[in-house]
C-alpha angles and dihedrals in degrees: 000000000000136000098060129196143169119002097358090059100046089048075062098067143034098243116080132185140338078027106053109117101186126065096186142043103206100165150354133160099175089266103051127020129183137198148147136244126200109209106227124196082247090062109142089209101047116108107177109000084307141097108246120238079252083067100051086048089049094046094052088047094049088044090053081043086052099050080050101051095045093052097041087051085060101053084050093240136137114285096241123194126218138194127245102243103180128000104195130183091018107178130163131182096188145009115232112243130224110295092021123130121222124192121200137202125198120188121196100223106170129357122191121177112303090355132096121192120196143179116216130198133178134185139186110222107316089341129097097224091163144032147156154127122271126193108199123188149212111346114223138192109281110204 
């Protein structure tokens, strides 16, 4: 079934166009997901030729809201959305230009109740150009 694209991948999580900001699902075993993102000139989230630090932000929450969605299709259950509650430790060492492809990794790392609590990373090719730690909270019906 993986990897996902297209449709199926945006009936996985709450954002839809022109605000996705992932274009495959690789991986995702309910503790670590991976995609990949293809930055495109109509980009919402470009300044400059560039996605914006906003956009890397947005494209490790939608991949946490993708691991999410996907787990929670094959317990035949109700997609849910959540809300990004804190975002700690943010760092970036380059902005990926138009026509890059960027892969992502989230990582659950603790859940409590109605809080997740990830760790994202995203390189650029072989090179870690983003990272940080994202609380997201109460997930909610998303009609």
């Amino acid at each position: 079934m993986l990897p996902i694209t297209g449709i199926e991948l945006i009936a996985l999580i709450p954002q839809k166009p022109p605000f996705v900001m992932i274009d495959t699902l690789i991986t995702t075993d309910g503790i670590r997901c991976t995609t990949a993102f293809t930055i495109l000139a109509d980009n919402v989230l470009c300044d400059d030729g560039k996605l914006n630090p906003s956009g890397l932000l947005e494209n490790i929450a939608q991949t946490a809201a993708v691991m999410s969605g996907y787990s929670l299709k094959m317990e035949n259950k109700e997609r849910l959305a959540g809300f990004i509650g804190n975002i700690r430790d943010f760092a970036w060492t380059q902005l990926p230009a138009i026509g890059d492809e960027i892969i992502t990794e989230v990582t659950l790392d603790n859940k409590v109740f109605d809080v997740t609590i990830i760790t994202g990373r995203i390189k650029l090719g072989t090179e870690e150009i983003a990272s940080c730690n994202m609380k997201i909270f109460k997930a909610i019906k998303n009609d």
